[in-house]
N, C-alpha and C positions, 0 to 999 in steps of 0.2 A: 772640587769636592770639599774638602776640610780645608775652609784657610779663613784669614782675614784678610778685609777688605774696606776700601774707601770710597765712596762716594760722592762727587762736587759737583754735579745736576742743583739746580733750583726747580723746585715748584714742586707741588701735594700730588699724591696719586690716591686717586678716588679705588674705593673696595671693589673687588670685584668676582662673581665666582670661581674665575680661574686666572694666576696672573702670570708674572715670568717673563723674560724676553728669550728670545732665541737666542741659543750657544750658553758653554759653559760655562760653570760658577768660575770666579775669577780665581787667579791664582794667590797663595798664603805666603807670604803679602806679595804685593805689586811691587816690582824691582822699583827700589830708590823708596819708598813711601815709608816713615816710620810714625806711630801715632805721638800726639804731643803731649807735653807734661798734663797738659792741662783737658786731652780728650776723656773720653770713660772707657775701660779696657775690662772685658772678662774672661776667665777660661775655666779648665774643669768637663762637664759633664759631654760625653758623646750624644745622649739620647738627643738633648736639646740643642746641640751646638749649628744643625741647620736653621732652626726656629730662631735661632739670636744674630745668624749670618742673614737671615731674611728680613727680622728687625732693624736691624745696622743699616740694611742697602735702604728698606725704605724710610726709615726716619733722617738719615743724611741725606738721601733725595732731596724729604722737604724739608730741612733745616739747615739753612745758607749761611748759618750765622750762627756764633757759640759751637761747644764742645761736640766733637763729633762723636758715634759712638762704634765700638768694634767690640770682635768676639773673636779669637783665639780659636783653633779648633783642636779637640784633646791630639790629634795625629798627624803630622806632618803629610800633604795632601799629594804631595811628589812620590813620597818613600813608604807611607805608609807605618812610619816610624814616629819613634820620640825622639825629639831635638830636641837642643839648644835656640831659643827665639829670645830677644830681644821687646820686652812690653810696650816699651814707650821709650821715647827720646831718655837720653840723662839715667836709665836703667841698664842695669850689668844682666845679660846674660843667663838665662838662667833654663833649665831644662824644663819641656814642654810638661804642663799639668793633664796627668791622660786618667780624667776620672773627676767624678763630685769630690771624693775627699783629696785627691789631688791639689783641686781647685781649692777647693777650704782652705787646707792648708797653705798655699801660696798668698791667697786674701790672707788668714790670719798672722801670719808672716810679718807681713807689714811693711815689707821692701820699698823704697823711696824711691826716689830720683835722686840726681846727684846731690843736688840745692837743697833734698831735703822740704821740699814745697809742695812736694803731691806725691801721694802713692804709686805704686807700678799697675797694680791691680786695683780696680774700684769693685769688682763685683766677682762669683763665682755664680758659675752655671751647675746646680745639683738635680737628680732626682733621685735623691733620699730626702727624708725629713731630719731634725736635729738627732742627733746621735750627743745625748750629756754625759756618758762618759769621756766623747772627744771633741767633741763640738761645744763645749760649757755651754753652762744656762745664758739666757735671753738678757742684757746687762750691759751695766758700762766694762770696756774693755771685750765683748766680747763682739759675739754678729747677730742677724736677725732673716732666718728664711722667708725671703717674700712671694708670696704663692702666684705662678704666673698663668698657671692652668691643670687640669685634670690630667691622668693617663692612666693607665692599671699596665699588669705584668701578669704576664701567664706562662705557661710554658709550651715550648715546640719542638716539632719532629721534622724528620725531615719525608715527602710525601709518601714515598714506600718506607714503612716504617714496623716493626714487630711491637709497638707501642700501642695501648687503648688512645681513644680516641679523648679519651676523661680517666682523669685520675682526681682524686680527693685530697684535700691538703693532708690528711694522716700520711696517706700512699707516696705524697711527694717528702714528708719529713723522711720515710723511711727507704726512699731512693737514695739522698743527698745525704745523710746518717750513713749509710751503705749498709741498713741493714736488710734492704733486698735488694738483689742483686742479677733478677732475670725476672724479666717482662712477664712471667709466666704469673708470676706470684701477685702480677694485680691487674690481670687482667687482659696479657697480651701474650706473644706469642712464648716459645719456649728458647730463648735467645736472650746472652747476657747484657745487660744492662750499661749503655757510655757514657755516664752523670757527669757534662759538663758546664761549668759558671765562668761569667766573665769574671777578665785581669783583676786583682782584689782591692785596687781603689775606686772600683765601678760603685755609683749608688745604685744601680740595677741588680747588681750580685748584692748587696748589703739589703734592701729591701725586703729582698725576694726569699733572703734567708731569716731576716726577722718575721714575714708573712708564714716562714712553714718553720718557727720556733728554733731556727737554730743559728740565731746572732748571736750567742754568748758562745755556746758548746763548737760553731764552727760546722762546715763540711765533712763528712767523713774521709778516709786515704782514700778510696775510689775513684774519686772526686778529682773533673782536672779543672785546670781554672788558667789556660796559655788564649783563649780565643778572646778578641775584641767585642763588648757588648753589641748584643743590635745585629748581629749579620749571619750569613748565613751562607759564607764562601771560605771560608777556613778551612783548611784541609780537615784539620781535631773534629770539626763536625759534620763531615761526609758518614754517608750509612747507614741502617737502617735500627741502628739499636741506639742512636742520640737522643739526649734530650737536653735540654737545652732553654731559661729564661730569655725572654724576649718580651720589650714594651710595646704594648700594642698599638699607643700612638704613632710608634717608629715604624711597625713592621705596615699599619697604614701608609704612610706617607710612602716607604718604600715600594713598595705594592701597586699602588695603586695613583701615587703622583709623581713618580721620580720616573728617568729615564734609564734604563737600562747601562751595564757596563761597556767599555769598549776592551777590556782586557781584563785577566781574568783574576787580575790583582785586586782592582777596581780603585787603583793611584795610579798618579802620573798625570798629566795636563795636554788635551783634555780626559777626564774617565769615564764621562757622557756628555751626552750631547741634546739636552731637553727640549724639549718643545715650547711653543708659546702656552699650552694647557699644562706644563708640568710641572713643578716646583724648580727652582732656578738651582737649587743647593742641594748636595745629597745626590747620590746614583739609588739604585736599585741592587742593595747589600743583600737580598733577603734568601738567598739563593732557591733551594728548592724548599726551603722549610715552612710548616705550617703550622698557623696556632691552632691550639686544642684545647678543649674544654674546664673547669676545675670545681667540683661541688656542683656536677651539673651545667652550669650556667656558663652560656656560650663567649667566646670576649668579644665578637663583634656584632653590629647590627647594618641592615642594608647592603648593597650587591655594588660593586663597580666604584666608581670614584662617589660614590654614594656611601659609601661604606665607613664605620662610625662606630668606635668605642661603646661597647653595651652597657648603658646607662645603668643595670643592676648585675652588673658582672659581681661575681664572689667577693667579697666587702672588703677582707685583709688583704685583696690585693687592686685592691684601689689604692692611687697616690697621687697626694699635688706633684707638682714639678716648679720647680723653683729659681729665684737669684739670689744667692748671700750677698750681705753685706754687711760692713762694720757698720753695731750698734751707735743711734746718736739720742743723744735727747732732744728730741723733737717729739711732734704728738705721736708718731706712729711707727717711729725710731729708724727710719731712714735717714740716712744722712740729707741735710740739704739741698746740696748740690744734685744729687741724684733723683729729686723728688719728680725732675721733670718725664724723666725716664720709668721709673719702677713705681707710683705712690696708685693709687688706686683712683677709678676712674675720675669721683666725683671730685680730688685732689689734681683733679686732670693731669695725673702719667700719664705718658704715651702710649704704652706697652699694654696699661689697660683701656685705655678710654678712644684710646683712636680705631677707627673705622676698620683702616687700612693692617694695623695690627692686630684685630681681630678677626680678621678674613685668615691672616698669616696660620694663625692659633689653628686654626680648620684643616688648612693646606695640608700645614706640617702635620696633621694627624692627629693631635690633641684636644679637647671638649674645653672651653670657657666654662668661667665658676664664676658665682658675684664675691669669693672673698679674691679676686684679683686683686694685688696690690696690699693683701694685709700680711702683717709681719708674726711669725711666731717664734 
């Protein structure tokens, strides 16, 4: 489920509509394996962190040679908790990043290795966009969001629900505000209202609250905020009077490519058990919950593993999804070293320009964009 991983296979794997091997994602980390001063290490954001575990396996497949690449997953894949993980060789310790600004913060940090010869973190996994009262402007000394593909955010219920089936973003300002506070008052049954957002270094709770106007002012007291973004087996959000953000890239993948849990935690090794058709990484978090509409406009399009982010879903809650990293001066302010990875396709990154990584972007649930690879 959530973990980091290594791969020492040689040879390219060609794209394909559906990939994976049978059995489960490996375990966070492989007993005895630690990454080296000198590989690429990221962590940070939940929504994306199968998408970079998918990355990782297939670009170390085919890369026999030079810096290997890994991703951290925001939760401890056993416990379902925040640890203590260890980045890289020659690195202290340090508690696991559960979240975009998590991650931020860990990259901005700027933790070394012992020698002081490479960083502990090369990269955060966000999906928010820059936030310049904490994230400072685009610049020396600061970072640079590189956009790795589309997703949007809606919100869900769970399937018996006293909820409409659409609400409008005024309706959702004034749930999460708590200035309404029974379904009744926009369109649902007469039943009080369970207004919950994920843990508050989530970029999915930070997004979803700038989308309905309330990043500055905050959530209202009503408002709980103890559940893991993306899921949908928390106790907090059993019921039929929840509501609850949810990325729709995630709740695709979960849905409709992942394989089901084996307990009802959905940690521990293994927590499914996938098929050759289903994404290698990630179970099926999604429990009974459904997304629902917002300004009308439905979040998905197409039926079955067919099924596919509504290319004109409601505008403010469209969003890239991203990797920070420390600003460099270079043309496109990627660091160097990293250009092979993150730069855009005609730059020949991987992440954008390869085949195989582009299938992944699908898998996982997420829509390709041609500014893959540019920095803001």
């Amino acid at each position: 489920m959530r973990m980091l991983k290594k791969l020492l296979v040689v040879g390219a794997t060609a794209a394909t509509a559906t990939a994976m091997a049978v059995g489960p994602a490996l375990a966070d980390p492989p007993s005895g394996v630690t990454p080296k001063e000198t590989d690429v290490v990221g962590v940070g954001s939940d929504t994306i962190q199968f998408l970079l575990d998918q990355f990782s396996f297939d670009y170390n497949k085919s890369h026999s040679t030079g810096a290997k690449l890994y991703s951290w997953d925001a939760l401890n894949p056993k416990t379902g908790l925040t640890d203590n993980i260890k980045l890289k060789s020659g690195c202290a310790a340090i508690p696991r990043p559960n979240g975009s600004s998590a991650g931020i913060i860990t990259l901005s940090t700027g933790q070394q290795t012992g020698d002081k010869k490479h960083f502990c973190a090369d990269f955060a996994r966000s999906s928010r966009p820059r936030n310049t009262s904490s994230d400072g402007a685009k610049g020396p000394g600061g970072v640079v969001f590189v956009t790795i593909g589309k997703d949007a955010v809606t919100y869900a219920t769970n399937a018996t629900t006293n909820a409409p089936k659409n609400l409008t973003t005024a309706q959702l300002t004034a749930i999460y505000s708590c200035h309404v506070t029974n379904w009744s008052q926009v369109g649902g049954k007469n039943a009080p209202i369970k207004a919950q957002l994920p843990q508050t270094s989530s970029g999915t709770r930070a997004f979803f609250l700038k989308a309905i106007g309330l990043d500055v002012s905050g959530p209202g007291g009503c408002v709980g905020s103890t559940a893991e973004e993306n899921e949908g087996i928390n106790s907090v959000l059993k019921g039929p009077n929840v509501i609850f953000p949810f990325s729709i890239g995630k709740y695709i993948a979960e849905k409709f490519h992942s394989a089901k849990c084996t307990n009802a935690a959905c940690t521990g090794s293994p927590a499914c058990h996938p098929t050759r058709t289903q994404n290698k990484f990630g179970c099926d978090t999604h429990g009974t919950m459904v997304l629902r509409s917002i300004n009308g406009t439905a979040p998905t399009t197409g039926t079955g593993t067919k099924t596919v982010i509504n290319a004109h879903f409601s505008a403010k809650f469209v969003r890239n999804v991203f990797v920070v990293v420390r600003w460099a001066s270079t043309s496109n302010n990627i660091p160097k070293y990293l250009q092979r990875f993150f730069s855009s396709a005609t730059n020949h990154g991987w992440v954008c320009g390869n085949s195989r990584a582009h299938q992944d972007l699908i898998n996982y649930g997420f829509l390709p964009t041609p500014f893959c690879g540019t920095g803001s």
